[in-house]
N, C-alpha and C positions, 0 to 999 in steps of 0.2 A: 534788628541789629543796627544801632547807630556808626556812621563810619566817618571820622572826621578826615576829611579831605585839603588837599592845599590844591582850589580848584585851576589858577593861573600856572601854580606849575606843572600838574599835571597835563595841562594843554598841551604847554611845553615839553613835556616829556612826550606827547604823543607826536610829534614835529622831528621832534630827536631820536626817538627809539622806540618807534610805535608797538614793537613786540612787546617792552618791559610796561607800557603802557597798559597793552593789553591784560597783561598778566595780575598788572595791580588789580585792574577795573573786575575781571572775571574771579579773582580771588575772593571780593566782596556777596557772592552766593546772594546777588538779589534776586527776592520771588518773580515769576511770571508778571502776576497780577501787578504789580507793582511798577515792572517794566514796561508794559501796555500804557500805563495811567501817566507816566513819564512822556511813553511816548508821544499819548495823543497832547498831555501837555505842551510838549516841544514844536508838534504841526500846528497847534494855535498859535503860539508866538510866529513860527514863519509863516503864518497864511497873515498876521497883521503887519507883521514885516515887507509881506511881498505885497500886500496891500498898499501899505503906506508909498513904499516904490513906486506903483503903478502910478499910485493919483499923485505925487510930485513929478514921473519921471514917464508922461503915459505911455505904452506901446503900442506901435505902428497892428491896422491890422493882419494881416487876420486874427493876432492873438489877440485881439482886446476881447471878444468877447469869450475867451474863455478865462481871461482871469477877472472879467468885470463884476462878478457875484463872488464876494468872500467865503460865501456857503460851497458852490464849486471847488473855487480854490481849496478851501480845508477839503474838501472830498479826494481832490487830487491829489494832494500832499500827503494827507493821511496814508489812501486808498494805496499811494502809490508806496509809501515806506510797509505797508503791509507786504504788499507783494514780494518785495522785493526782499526783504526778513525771507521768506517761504521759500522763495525762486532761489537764492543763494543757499540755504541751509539744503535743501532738499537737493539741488544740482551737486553739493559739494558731497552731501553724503554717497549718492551715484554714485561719484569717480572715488568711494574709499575713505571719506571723510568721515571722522568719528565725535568730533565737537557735538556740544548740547547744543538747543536751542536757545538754552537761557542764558549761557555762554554769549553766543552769536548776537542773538538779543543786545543783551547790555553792549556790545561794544557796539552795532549799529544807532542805537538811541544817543550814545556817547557821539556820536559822529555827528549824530541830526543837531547833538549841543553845538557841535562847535560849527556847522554849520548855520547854526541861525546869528551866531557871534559872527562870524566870515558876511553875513548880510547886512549886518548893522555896517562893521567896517566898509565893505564896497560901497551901500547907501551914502553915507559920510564922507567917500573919497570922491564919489561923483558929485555931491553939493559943493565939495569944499575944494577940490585939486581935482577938476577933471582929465585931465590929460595923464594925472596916474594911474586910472581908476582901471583901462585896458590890461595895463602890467600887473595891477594887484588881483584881478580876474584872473589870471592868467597863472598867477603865482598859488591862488587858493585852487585853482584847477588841478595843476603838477602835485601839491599838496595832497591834499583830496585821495588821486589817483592812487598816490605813494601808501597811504595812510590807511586806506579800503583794502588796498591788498594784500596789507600785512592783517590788519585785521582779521579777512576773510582766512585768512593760510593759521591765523592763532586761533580763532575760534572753530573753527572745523579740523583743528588738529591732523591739519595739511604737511605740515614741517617745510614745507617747499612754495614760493612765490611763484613759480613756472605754473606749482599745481593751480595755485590761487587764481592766476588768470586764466586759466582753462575752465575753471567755475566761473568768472565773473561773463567769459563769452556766453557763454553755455546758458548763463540767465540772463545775460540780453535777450539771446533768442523766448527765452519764455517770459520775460518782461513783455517786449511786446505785445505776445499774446494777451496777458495780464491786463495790461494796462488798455488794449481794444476793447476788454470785457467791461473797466472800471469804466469807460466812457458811454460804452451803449448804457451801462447803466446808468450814469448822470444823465444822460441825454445829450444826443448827439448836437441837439439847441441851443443848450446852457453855452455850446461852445460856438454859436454864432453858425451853425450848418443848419438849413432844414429838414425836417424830420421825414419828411417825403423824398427827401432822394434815397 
């Protein structure tokens, strides 16, 4: 099914009323498959994004060498928006939640868009007007937060924000976990640790 979209306002709309937002995007009954293929799309643009950052803008270490190999970085990126699909839907079902996955799905892939647009803009405000660049961090931050949780509360068919953030704790703590496992599996190396400790 083709869906023609007005993609700038919709953004817009998610900014403004992330619920009707949500409800356009999850109305569109996109496949699984389809949602994966988007997604992994989307971590290629932010892992050349957060690349491009790095080698203009480099960082102090100890992070450098975990974002120095763009192959890691996609693994992290990726690795990390899988989990975290799973860690919310499944934490949200727990406490009562009855959203689909594919539901959930599209509206976090939706995120990771406008997330990878929110990198371009900070990149661009640090080259060009640094001294704004902290506030507009800051601003895509409060954003973000606002934005994930209404999500999380529409596609888990939560009805309640209170519920939403009691899911998003709740997979922090199994984020965590998640995300220890996605590292021993890259290698604890790739991130500048030796493998012997």
């Amino acid at each position: 099914m083709t869906v023609a979209v007005d993609w700038p306002q919709l953004a817009l709309l998610t900014l403004r009323d992330p619920k009707s937002a949500a409800a356009q995007i999850m109305s569109w009954q996109i496949g699984r498959t389809e949602l994966w293929m988007a997604a992994a799309l989307v971590a290629i643009i932010s892992t050349i994004m957060s690349s491009l950052s790095n080698y203009l803008l480099p960082v102090p270490d100890p992070l450098a060498g975990m974002v120095a190999s763009p192959f890691t970085l996609f693994m992290i990126v990726a690795g990390g928006f899988v989990i975290t699909v799973h860690a919310i839907y499944w934490t949200g079902r727990a406490i009562g939640g009855s959203g689909d996955m594919d539901d959930l799905l599209a509206l976090l892939v939706w995120m990771q868009v406008l997330r990878a647009v929110a990198q371009v803009a900070v990149l661009l405000t640090v080259l060009l007007v640094p001294f704004l660049a902290g506030f507009l961090v800051l601003l895509i931050g409060i954003a973000t937060l606002w934005v994930f949780l209404n999500f999380i509360s529409a596609g888990l068919q939560l009805n309640s924000l209170a519920r939403a953030v009691m899911v998003l704790l709740a997979a922090v703590l199994a984020l965590s976990v998640g995300f220890s496992l996605l590292f021993s599996m890259i290698g604890v190396s790739a991130l500048g640790v030796p493998t012997n400790v």
